[in-house]
C-alpha positions as CSV (number, residue, x, y, z in Angstrom):
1,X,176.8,182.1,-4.7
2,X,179.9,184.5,-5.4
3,X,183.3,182.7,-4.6
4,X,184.0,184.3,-0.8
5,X,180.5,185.1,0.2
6,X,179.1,184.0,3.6
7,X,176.1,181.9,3.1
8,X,173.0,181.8,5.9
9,X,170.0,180.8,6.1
10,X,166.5,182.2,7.9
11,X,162.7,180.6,8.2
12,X,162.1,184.6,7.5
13,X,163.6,187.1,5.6
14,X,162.2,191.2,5.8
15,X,163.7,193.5,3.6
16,X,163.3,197.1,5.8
17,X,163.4,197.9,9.1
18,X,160.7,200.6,8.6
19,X,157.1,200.3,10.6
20,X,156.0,197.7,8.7
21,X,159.1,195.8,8.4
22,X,160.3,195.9,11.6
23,X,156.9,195.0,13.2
24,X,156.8,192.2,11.1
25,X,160.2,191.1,12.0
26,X,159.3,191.4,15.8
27,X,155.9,189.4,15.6
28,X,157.3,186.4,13.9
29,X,159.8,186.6,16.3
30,X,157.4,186.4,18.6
31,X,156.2,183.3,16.6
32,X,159.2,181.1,17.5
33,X,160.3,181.7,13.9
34,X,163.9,182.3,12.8
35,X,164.2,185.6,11.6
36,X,166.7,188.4,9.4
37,X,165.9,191.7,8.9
38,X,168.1,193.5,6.4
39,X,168.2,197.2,6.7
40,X,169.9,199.3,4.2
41,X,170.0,202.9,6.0
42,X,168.5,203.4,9.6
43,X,166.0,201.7,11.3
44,X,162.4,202.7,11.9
45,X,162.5,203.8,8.2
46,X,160.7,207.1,6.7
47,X,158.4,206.9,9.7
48,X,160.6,207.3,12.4
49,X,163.7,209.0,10.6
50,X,162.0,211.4,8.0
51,X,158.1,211.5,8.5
52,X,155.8,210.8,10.7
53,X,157.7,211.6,13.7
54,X,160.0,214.4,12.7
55,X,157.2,215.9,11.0
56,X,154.7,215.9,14.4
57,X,157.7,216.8,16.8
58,X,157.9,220.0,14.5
59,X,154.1,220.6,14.2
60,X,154.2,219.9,18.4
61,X,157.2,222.6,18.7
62,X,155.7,225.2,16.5
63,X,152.6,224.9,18.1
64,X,153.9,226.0,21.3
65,X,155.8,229.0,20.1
66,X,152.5,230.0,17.8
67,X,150.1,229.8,20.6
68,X,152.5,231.4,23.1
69,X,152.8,234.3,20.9
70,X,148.6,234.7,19.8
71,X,146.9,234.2,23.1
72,X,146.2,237.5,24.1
73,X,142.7,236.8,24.2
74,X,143.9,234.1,27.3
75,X,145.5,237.4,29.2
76,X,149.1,235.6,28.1
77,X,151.1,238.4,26.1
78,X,154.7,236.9,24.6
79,X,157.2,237.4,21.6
80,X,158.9,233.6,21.9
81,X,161.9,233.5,20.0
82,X,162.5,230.2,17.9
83,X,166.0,228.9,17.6
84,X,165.5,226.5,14.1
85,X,168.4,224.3,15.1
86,X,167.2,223.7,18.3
87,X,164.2,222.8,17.5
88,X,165.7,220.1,15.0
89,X,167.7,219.3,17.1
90,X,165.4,218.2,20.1
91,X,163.4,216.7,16.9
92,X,166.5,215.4,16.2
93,X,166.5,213.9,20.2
94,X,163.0,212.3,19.7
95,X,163.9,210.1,16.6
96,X,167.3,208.6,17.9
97,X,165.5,207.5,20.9
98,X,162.6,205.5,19.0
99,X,165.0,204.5,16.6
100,X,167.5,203.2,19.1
101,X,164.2,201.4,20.9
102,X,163.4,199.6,17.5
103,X,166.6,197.9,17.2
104,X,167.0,196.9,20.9
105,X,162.8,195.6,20.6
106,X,164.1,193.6,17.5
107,X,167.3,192.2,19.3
108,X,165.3,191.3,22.2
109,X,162.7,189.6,20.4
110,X,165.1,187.3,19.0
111,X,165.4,188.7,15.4
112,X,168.7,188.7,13.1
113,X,170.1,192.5,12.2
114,X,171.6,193.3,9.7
115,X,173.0,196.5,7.5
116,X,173.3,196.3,3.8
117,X,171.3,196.4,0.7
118,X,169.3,193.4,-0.4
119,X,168.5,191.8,-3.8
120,X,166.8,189.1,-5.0
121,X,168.7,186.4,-6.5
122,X,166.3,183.9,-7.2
123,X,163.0,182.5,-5.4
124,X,164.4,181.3,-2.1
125,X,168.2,183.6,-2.2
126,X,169.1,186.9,-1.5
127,X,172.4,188.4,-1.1
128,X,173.3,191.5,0.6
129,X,175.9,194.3,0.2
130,X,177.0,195.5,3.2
131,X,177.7,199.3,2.3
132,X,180.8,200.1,-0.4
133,X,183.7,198.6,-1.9
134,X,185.6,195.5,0.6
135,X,182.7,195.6,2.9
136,X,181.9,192.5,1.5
137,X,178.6,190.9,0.9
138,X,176.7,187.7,1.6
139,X,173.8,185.7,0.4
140,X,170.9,184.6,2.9
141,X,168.5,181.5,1.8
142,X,165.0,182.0,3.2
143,X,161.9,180.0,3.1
144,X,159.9,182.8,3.2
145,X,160.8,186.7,2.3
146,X,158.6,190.1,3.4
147,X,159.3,193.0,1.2
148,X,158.7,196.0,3.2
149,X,161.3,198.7,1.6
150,X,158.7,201.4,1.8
151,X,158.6,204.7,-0.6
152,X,160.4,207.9,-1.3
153,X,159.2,210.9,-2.6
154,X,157.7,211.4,-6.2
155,X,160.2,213.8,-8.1
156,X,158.7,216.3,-10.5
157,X,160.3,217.2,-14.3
158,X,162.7,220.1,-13.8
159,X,162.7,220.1,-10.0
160,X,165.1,217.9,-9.0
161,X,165.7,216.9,-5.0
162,X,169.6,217.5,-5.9
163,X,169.1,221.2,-6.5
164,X,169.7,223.0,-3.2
165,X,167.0,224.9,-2.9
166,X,164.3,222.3,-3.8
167,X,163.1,220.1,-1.0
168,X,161.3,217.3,-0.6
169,X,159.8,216.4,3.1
170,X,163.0,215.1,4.4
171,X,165.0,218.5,3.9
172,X,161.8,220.3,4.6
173,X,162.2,218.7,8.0
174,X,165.8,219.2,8.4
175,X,166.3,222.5,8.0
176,X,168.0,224.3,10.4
177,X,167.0,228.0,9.3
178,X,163.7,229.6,8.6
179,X,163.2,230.5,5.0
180,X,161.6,233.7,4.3
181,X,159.4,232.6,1.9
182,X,158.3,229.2,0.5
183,X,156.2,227.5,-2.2
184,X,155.2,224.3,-1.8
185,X,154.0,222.2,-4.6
186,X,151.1,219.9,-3.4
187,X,148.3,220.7,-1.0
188,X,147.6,217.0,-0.2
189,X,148.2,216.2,3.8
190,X,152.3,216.6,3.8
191,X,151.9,219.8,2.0
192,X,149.6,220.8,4.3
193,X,151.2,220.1,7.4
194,X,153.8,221.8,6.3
195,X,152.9,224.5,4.9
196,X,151.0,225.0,8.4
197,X,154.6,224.8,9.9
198,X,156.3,227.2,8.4
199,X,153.6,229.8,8.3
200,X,153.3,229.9,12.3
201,X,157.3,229.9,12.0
202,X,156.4,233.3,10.3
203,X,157.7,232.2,6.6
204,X,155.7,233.5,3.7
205,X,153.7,230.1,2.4
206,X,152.5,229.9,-1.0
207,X,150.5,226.5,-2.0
208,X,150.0,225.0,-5.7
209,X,147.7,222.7,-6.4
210,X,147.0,220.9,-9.9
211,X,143.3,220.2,-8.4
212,X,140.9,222.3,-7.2
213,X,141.3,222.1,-3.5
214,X,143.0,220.8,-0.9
215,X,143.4,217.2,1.1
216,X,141.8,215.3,-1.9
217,X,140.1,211.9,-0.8
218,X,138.6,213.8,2.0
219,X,135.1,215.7,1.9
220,X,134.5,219.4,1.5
221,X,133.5,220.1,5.3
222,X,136.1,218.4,6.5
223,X,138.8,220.3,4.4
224,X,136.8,223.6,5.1
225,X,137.9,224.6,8.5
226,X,141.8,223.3,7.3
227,X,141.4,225.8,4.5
228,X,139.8,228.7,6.5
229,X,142.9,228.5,9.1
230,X,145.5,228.1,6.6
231,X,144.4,231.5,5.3
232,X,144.6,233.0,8.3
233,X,148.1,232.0,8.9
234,X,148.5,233.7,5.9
235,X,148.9,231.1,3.5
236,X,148.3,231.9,0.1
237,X,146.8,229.0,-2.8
238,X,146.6,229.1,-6.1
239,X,144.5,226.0,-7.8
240,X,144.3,224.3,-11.5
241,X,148.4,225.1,-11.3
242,X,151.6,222.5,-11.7
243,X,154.8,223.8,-11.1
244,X,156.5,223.8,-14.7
245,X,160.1,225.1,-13.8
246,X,162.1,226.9,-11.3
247,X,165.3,229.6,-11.9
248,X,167.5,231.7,-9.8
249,X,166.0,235.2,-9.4
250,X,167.7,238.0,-7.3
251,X,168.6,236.2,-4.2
252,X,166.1,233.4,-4.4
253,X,164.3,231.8,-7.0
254,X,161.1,232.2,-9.0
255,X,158.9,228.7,-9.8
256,X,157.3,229.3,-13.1
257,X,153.7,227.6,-12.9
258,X,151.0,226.5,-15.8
259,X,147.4,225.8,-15.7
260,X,146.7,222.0,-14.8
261,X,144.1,221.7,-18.0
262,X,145.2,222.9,-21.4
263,X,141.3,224.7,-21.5
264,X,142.0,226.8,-18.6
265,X,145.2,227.8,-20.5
266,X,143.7,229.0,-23.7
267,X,141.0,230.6,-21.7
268,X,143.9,232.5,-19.0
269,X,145.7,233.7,-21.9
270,X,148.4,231.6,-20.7
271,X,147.3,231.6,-17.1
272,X,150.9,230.6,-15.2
273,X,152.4,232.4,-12.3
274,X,155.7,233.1,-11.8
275,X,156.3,233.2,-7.8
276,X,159.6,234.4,-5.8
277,X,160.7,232.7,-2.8
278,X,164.1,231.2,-1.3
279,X,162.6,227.9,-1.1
280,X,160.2,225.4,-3.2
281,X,159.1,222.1,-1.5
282,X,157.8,219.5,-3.7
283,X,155.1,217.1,-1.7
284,X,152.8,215.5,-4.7
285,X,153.3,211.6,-3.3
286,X,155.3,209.0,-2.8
287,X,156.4,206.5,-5.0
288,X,157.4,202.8,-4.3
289,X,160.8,201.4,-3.5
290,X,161.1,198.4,-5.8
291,X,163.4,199.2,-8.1
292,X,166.4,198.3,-6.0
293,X,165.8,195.1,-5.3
294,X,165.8,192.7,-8.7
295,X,162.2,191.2,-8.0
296,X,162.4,189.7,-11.3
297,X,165.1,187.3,-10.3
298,X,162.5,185.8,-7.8
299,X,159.5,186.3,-10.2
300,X,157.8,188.9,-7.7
301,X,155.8,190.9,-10.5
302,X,154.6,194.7,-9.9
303,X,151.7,196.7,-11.2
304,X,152.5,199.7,-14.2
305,X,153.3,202.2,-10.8
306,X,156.2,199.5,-9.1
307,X,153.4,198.7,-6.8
308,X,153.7,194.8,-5.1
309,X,150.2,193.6,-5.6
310,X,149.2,191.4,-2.9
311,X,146.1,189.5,-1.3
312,X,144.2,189.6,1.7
313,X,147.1,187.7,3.8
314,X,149.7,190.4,2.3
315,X,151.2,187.3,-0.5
316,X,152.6,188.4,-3.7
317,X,152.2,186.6,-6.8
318,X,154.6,184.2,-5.4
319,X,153.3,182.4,-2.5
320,X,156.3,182.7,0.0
321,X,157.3,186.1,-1.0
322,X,155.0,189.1,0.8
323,X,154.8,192.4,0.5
324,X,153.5,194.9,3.6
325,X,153.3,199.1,4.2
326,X,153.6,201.3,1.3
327,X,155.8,199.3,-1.1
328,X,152.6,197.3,-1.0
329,X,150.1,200.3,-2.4
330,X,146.9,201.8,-0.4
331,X,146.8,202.5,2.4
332,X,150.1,203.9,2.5
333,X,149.4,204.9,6.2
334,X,152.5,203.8,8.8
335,X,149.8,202.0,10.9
336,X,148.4,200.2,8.0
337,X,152.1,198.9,7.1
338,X,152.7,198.0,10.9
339,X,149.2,196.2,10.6
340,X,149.8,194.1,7.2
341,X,153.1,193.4,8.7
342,X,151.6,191.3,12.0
343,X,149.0,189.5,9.6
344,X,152.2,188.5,7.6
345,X,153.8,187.4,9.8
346,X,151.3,185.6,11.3
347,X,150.3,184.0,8.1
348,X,153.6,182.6,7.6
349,X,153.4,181.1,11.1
350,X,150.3,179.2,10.3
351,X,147.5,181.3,12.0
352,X,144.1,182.2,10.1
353,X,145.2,185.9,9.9
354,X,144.1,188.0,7.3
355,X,144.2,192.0,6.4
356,X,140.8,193.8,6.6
357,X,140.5,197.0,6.1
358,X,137.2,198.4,7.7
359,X,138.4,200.0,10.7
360,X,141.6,201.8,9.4
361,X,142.0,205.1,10.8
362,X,143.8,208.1,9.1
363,X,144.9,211.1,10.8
364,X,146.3,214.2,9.1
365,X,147.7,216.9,11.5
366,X,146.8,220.3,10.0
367,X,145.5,222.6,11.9
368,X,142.9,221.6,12.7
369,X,143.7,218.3,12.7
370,X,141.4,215.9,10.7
371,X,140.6,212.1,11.7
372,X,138.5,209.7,10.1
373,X,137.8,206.0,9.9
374,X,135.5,203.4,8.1
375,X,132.7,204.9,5.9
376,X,131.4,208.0,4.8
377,X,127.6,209.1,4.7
378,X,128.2,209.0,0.5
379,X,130.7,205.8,0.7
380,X,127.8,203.6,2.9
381,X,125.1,204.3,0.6
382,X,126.7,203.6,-2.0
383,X,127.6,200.1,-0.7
384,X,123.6,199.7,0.2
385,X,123.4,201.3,3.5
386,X,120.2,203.3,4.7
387,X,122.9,205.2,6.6
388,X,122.0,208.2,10.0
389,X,124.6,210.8,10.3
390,X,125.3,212.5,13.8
391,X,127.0,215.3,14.1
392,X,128.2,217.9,16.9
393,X,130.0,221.0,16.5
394,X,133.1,221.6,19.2
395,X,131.6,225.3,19.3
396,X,129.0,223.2,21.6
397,X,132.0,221.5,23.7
398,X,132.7,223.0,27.2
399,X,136.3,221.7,27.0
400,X,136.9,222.6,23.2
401,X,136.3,226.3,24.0
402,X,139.1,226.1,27.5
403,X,141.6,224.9,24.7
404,X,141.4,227.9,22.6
405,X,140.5,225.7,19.7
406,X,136.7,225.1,18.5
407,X,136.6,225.0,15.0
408,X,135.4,221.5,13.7
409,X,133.1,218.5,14.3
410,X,132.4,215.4,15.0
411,X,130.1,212.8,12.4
412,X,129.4,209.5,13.2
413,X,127.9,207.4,10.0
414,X,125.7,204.4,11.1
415,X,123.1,202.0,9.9
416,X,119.7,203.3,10.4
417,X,117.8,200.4,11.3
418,X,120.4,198.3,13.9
419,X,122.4,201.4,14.4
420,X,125.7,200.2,14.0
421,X,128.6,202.2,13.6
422,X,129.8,202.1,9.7
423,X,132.4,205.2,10.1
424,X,133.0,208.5,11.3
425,X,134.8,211.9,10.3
426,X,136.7,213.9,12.9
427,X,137.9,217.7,12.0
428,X,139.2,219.7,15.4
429,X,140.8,219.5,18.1
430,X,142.5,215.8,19.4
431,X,140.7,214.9,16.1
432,X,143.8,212.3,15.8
433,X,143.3,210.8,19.3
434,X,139.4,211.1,19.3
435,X,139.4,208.7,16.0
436,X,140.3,205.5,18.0
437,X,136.8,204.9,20.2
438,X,134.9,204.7,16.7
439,X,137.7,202.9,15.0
440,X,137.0,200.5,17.9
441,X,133.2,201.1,18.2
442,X,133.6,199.4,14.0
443,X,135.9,196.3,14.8
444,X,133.7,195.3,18.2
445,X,130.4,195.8,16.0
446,X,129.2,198.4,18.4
447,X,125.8,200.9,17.9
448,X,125.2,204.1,18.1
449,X,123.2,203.5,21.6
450,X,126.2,201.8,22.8
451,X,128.4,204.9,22.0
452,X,125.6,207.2,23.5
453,X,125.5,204.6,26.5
454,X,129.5,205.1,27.5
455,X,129.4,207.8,29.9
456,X,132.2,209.9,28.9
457,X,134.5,212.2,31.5
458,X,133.3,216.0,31.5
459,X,135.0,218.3,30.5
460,X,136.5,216.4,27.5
461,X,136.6,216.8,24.0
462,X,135.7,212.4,23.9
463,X,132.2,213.8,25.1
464,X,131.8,215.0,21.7
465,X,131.9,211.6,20.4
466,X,129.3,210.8,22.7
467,X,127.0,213.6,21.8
468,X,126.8,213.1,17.9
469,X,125.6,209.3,18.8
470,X,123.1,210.9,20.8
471,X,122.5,213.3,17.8
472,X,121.8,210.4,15.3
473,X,119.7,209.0,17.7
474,X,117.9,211.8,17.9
475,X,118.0,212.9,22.0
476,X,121.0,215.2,22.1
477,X,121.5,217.2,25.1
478,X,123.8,219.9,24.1
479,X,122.9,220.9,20.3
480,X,119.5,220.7,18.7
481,X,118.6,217.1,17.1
482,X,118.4,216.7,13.5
């Protein structure tokens, strides 16, 4: 300890106030544990501050002004004007409310706050900076620690985040003018969703992609309908291309692009692009923060990315230190963080608690949106299954047509002979909020009949759910059976 620090001590220590961390924090709370949760920046983390949230309050707020403006067909004619900054700024609104609810959830739920930067000093000791010079610091003894410091964005050679007009996701989402014209460097879900939120703000979108497509991870006909309406925003893609460099040109800048594989180069006769625009937003991943906090001091080893490797109770290779949400690796989803974080907690309180992954949603809000859970037709067979697929197009939904909005299915994967539900893949409408019955039709070990069985509120866009059970099964009511 330094001569002058203040020395505490806590049955649990969390290192980020993000979803995972905080909901960790809060659940061993919960658990009669003592607990500290350190918090270098703001709490709710990228989730609530520079993600998730800001991101769908935008897509939410552009959505409104798009569709007021395009639904002639509905007999509404309109010309909304969007004011940029006050659209953050109600964005703005939506986060300090959640964030403000986070730290008044932890306080009541018994948990320590507080502000600073945390680093391991050895196995059972970490001290804490509280901010810059005579702020002072202090060093915090813990029986067990959770690291849950999250990610930032991956930064690309020769586009750095420092450069004004290069963005990454958080000053995509802060902007407070509409560029002209953007390229965005990535087409996997953050490029997507906003590159869908500019175009409908009437920028000029161009999309790179090293691969082939968009969305990888995901299957072709689910990333078909994104595609389709991307284009008719107008966004333009160009595939097999990285982003190489970027220079001032005229009043904006021109990104300079190469073909991803050194074949398609020889073949293109050089094959780059060189594309104008006044902005470029770089969205190829996330990377882990771990390089802040001197894991090696407590022996807390990571894999060749800065990934925490843990088990299936979230435990690092050493036993009282854990690691939860996307400092922890796949799934880097905010609801898989939140999730690890309970089980760790829980762990550490002496329960039989462990992670399990089957029933982990993921949601990506394009346009249309895209929701999926548990296994694909391809994924089950692989693992054994004699898998049924059941499908029904929203074309066929009463309620999908009074939205406007009818692009898009629903698939529901089960095993053939018992019928149980092994996953399902959601593009269209609500496809986010649909996902959750089949999440909960895998964790409760449900079947297809007892899906089909649920009578479902009409008109909805659930009843679509409903009907591609009855599909697999094979008595359908509203589309022809397979």
């Amino acid at each position: 300890m330094v001569v002058g620090d203040i020395s505490t001590g806590t049955d649990v220590l969390v290192i980020g106030a993000g979803p995972a961390g905080y909901v960790a924090a809060i659940r061993a709370g919960q658990l009669d544990l003592d607990v500290t949760l350190v918090e270098k920046e703001a709490y709710g983390g990228t989730c609530l501050n520079h993600g998730c949230i800001p991101s769908k309050a935008l897509i939410t707020a552009t959505n409104v002004a798009h569709e007021a403006g395009h639904a002639e067909e509905m007999g509404i004619h309109a010309d909304p004007a969007v004011d940029m900054a006050g659209m953050v700024g109600w964005k703005d609104d939506v986060v300090t409310q959640l964030t403000s609810g986070v730290e008044k959830l932890c306080k009541a739920n018994g948990v320590n706050l507080l502000e600073g930067t945390a680093h391991f000093a050895d196995e059972h000791t970490v001290r804490v900076s509280h901010g810059g010079e005579g702020q002072g610091s202090e060093s915090i003894e813990f029986e067990h620690a959770i690291v849950a410091t999250g990610s930032r964005p991956i930064e690309i050679p020769n586009f750095s985040y420092e450069d004004d007009p290069v963005l990454s996701s958080r000053e995509a989402l802060a902007l407070e003018s509409i560029p002209e014209s953007l390229v965005v460097v990535g087409a996997g879900y953050i490029g997507m969703e906003l590159a869908g939120v500019f175009a409908k703000l009437g920028t000029e979108v161009t999309v790179i992609e090293m691969l082939e497509d968009i969305l990888p991870g995901y299957e072709a006909d689910l990333k078909r309908p994104v595609k389709k309406r991307a284009k008719e925003l107008g966004v333009d893609f160009h595939f097999g291309q990285t982003a190489s460099e970027w220079h001032e040109h005229g009043d904006g800048i021109r990104v300079v692009t190469e073909p991803a594989e050194a074949e398609a180069e020889a073949e293109a006769d050089g094959g780059g692009l060189e594309l104008d625009a006044e902005k470029v937003l770089v969205a190829v991943g996330r990377a882990p923060v771990s390089d802040t906090l001197d894991l090696e001091a407590a022996g807390v080893e990571t894999d060749d990315r800065g990934f925490l490797e843990t088990d299936d109770r979230g435990r690092t290779n050493v036993e009282h230190i854990f690691a939860v949400g996307d400092v922890a690796g796949e799934p880097m989803l905010a609801h898989a963080g939140s999730y690890e974080g309970q089980v760790a907690a829980e762990v550490i309180a002496g329960e039989p608690s462990a992670i399990d992954y089957q029933a982990m949603p993921a949601a990506v809000f394009t346009e249309p949106e895209i929701g999926t859970v548990g296994l694909t037709e391809a994924e089950a067979e692989e693992q054994g299954f004699e898998p049924v697929v059941g499908k029904f197009p929203f074309m066929a939904s009463g309620r999908a047509l009074t939205t406007g909005h009818a692009d898009g299915f629903v698939k529901i994967v089960a095993e053939e002979e018992a019928g149980f539900v092994l996953g399902a893949q959601i593009v269209g409408p609500e496809a986010s909020e649909l996902i959750a019955e089949l999440g909960l039709a895998i964790e409760l070990g449900a079947t297809l009949e007892d899906v089909a069985a649920t009578v479902h509120a009409h008109p909805t866009l659930a009843e679509s759910v409903m009907e591609a059970a009855e599909n697999a099964l094979g008595h359908a009511i509203h589309t022809l059976n397979r």
